[in-house]
ZAMARGU-4260 file (C-alpha; in steps of 0.2 Angstrom, whole numbers, plus 5000, padded with zeros to 4 digits):
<rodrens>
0) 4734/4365/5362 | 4721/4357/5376 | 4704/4360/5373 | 4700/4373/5386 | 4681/4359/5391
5) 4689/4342/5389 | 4705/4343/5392 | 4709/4333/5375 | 4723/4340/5362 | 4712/4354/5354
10) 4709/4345/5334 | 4707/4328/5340 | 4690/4321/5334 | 4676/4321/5347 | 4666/4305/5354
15) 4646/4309/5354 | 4646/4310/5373 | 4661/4321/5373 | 4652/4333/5360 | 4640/4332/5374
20) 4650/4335/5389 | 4657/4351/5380 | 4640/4357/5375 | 4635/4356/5392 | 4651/4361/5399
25) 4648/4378/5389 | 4629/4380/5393 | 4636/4378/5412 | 4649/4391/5410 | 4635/4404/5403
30) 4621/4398/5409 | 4616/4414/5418 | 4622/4424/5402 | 4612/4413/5391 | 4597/4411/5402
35) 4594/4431/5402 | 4595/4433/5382 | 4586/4419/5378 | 4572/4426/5389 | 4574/4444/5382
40) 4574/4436/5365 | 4559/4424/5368 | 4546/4436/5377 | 4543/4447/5362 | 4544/4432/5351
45) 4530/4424/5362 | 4520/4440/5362 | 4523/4443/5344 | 4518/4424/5340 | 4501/4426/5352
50) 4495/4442/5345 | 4496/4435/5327 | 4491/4417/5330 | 4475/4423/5339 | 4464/4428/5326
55) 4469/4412/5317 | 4465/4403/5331 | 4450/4412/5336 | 4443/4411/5317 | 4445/4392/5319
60) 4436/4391/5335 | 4422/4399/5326 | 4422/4387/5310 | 4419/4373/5324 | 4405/4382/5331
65) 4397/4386/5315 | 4397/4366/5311 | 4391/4363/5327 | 4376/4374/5327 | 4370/4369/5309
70) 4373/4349/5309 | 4357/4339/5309 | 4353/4337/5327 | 4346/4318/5321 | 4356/4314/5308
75) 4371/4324/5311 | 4374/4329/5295 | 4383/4346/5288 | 4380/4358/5273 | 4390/4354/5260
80) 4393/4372/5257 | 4398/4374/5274 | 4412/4361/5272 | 4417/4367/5257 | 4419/4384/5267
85) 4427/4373/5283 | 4440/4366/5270 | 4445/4382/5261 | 4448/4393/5277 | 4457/4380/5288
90) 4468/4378/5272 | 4470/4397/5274 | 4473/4395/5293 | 4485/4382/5293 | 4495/4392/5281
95) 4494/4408/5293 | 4500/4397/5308 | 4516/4388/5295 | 4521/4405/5293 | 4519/4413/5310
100) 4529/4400/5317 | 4544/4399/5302 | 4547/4419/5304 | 4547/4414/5324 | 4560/4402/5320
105) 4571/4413/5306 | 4571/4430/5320 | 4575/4417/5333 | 4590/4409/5321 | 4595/4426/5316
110) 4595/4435/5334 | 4599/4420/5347 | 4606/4405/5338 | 4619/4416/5330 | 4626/4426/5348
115) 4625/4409/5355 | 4636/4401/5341 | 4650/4416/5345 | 4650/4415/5362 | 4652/4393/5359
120) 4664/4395/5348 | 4677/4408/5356 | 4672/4399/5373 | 4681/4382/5360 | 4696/4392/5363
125) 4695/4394/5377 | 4687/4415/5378 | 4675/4420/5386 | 4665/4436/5380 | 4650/4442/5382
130) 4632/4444/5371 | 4637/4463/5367 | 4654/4455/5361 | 4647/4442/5353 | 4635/4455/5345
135) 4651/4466/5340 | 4661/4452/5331 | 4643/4444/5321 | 4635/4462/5315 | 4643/4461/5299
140) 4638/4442/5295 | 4619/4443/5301 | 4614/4448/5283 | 4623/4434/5274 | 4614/4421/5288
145) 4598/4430/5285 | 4598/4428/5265 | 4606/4410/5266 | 4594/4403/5282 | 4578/4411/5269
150) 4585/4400/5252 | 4588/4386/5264 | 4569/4388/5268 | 4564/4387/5252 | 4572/4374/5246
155) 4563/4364/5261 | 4549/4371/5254 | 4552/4367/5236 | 4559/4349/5241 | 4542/4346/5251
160) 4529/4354/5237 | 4538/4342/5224 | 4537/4327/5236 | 4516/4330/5240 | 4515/4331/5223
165) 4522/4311/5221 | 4513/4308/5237 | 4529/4309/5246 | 4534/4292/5238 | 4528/4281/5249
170) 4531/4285/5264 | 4551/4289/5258 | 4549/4308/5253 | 4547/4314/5273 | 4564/4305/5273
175) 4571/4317/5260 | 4564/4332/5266 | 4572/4327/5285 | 4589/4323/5276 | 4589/4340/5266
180) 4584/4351/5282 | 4596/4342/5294 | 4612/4343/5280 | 4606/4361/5273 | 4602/4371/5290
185) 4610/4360/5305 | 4629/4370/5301 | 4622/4384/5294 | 4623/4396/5307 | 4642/4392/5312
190) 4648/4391/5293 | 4638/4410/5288 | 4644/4417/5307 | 4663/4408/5309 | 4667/4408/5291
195) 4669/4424/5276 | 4657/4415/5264 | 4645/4422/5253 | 4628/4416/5253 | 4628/4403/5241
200) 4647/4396/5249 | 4636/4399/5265 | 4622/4386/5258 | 4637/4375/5250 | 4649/4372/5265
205) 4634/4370/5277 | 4625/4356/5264 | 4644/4348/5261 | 4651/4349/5280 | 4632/4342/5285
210) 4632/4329/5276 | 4649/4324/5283 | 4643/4326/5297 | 4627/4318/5298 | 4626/4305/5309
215) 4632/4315/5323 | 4618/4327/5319 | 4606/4314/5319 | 4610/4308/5337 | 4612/4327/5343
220) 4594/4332/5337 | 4586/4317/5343 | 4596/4321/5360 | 4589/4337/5358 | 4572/4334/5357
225) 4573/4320/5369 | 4575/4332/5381 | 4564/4343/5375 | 4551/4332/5378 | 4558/4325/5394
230) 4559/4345/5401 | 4541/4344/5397 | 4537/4332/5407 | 4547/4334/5422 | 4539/4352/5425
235) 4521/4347/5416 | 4516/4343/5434 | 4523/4361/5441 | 4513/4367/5425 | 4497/4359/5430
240) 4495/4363/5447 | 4497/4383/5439 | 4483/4379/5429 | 4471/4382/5440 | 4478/4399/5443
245) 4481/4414/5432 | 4487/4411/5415 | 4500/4422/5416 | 4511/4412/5428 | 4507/4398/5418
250) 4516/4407/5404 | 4529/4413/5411 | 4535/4395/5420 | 4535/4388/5402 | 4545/4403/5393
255) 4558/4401/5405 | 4559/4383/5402 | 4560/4383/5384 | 4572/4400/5386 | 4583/4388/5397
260) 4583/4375/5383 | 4585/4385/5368 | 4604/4387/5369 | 4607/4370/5369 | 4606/4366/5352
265) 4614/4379/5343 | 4630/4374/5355 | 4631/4357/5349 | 4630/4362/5332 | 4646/4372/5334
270) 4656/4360/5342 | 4649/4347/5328 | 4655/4359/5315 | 4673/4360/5323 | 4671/4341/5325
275) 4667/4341/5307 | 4681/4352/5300 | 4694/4345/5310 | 4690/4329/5306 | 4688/4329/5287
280) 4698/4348/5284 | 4713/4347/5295 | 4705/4365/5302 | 4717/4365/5318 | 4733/4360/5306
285) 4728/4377/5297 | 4725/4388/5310 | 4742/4382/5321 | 4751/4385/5303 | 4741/4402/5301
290) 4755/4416/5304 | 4741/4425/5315 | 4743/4420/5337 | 4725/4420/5339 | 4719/4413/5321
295) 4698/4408/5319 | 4691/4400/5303 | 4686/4416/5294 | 4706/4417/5294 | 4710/4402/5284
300) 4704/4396/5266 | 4689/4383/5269 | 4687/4371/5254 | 4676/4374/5241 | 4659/4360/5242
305) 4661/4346/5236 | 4649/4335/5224 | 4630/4340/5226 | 4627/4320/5229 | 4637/4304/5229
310) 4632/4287/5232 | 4636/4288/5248 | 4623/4304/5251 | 4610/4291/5242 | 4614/4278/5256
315) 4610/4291/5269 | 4593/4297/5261 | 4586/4278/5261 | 4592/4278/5280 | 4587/4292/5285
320) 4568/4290/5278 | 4569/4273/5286 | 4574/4279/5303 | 4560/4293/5300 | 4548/4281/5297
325) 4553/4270/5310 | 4551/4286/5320 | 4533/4289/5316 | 4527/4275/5318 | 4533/4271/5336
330) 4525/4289/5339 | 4509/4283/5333 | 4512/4266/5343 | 4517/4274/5360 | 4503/4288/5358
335) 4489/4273/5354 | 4497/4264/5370 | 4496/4279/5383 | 4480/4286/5376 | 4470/4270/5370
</rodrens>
């Protein structure tokens, strides 16, 4: 059968700039659809996100001020007691702020990335439905995406307390910490959603299909914030010349920037994860073969994980920690150019 966005005999493994064209070709296709529910989605997220971030921000303002007002005005320096104070309650802000913006993140995996993945992935074969649909079809999965997406959190977590605690190895732990949370939680959404997994086979096929899978997620999250940061730039002049007037237009231009944005990913994540399990599962083979005329993944057996890590998956840690070093540091070069 021809995929209903390439063209291309539906099964046959996908280029990187044909995942892209068919992420895009899909965000096209809805884009008015997606636009409105990513906005309806985002502006109590935003709201939400302000009202708690404001004390926290407000107290830290105030912390500044206090070290201000009672530094030496010749000698500039500080109370120790007052430091002492600085350090404990930043510690306690910084946490407040981490986990404002990790809920932000699970409601908006939960609620948008998950309707997004349905409409992707019936629009793969060639459907088109709408959110409510989507909604409808998803209701009965958002518990098992819910429970899996908050282990997959804490192992994050768990892998990044354990890597401070060797002073992330050099340099190397950041890279274990990216290559845990790209294979853990990049497929997560399509295998809880697609598939009938429970929550640990959720956390299983997601880590064993990423890891398949990873280069290809590795380009598409760069891609993806890439253009993040590219969108930011384009409009930061629109942005700016708001500046100078009220706040709230302001707000507005960039909530519907980053609500146009927003779908992107979780699109590509679904066509990597069909990419993936046609490529290394035969998934179209099973579903032509599947007695039912309009069979998805939840209606056909998905293999059980494979080994927690093989020598391969070691090659890929040490990459990936390089390529995230080699990330940071080019960060820290380009920002010393631009701003020194």
């Amino acid at each position: 059968m021809l995929d209903s966005q390439s063209g291309k005999q539906r099964g046959t493994p996908l280029t990187f700039g044909e995942i892209v064209r068919q992420t895009l070709a899909i965000y096209k296709t809805h884009f008015i659809t997606l636009l409105i529910f990513s906005v309806i989605v985002a502006i109590p997220l935003t709201l939400l996100s302000s009202y708690l971030l404001t004390p926290a921000l407000a107290r830290l303002s105030d912390l500044q001020q206090s070290v201000v007002s009672s530094s030496d005005a010749l000698s500039g320096s500080v109370d120790p007691s007052l430091l002492s104070q600085l350090g404990n309650d930043l510690g306690g802000i910084l946490a407040s702020v981490g986990m404002v913006l990790v809920a932000i993140s699970f409601v908006q995996t939960i609620i948008l990335n998950s309707a997004v993945t349905q409409i992707a992935s019936e629009q793969y074969f060639g459907k088109r439905i709408s959110i409510v649909q989507a909604f409808l079809t998803i209701s009965p999965r958002l518990p098992i995406l819910g429970v899996s997406s908050l282990l997959a959190y804490s192992v994050i977590v768990v892998v990044s307390v354990a890597m401070a605690a060797i002073l992330f190895a050099c340099g190397m732990g950041f890279g274990l910490i990216v290559y845990v949370a790209l294979t853990l939680q990049s497929l997560l959404v399509p295998v809880a959603i697609l598939e009938r997994q429970n929550i640990l086979g959720s956390l299983g096929r997601s880590f064993t299909l990423g890891k398949l899978h990873l280069w290809q997620i590795v380009r598409a999250t760069i891609l993806f914030m890439a253009f993040v940061q590219i969108a930011e730039v384009v409009f930061a002049p629109l942005i700016d010349s708001l500046a100078g007037g009220t706040g709230i237009v302001v707000a507005v231009i960039v909530l519907l920037i980053q609500a146009a944005i927003a779908p992107l990913f979780p699109i590509a994540m679904t066509l990597l994860y069909y990419d993936a399990r046609n490529r290394y599962e035969g998934l179209e083979a099973q579903l032509s073969a599947s007695e039912l005329a309009n069979a998805r993944p939840a209606d056909v057996a998905s293999p059980t994980a494979s080994a927690l890590i093989t020598n391969r998956d070691i090659s890929n840690i040490v990459l990936v920690s390089l390529l995230t070093l080699a990330m940071f540091f080019a960060l820290i070069a380009l920002q010393m150019l631009f701003v020194g």
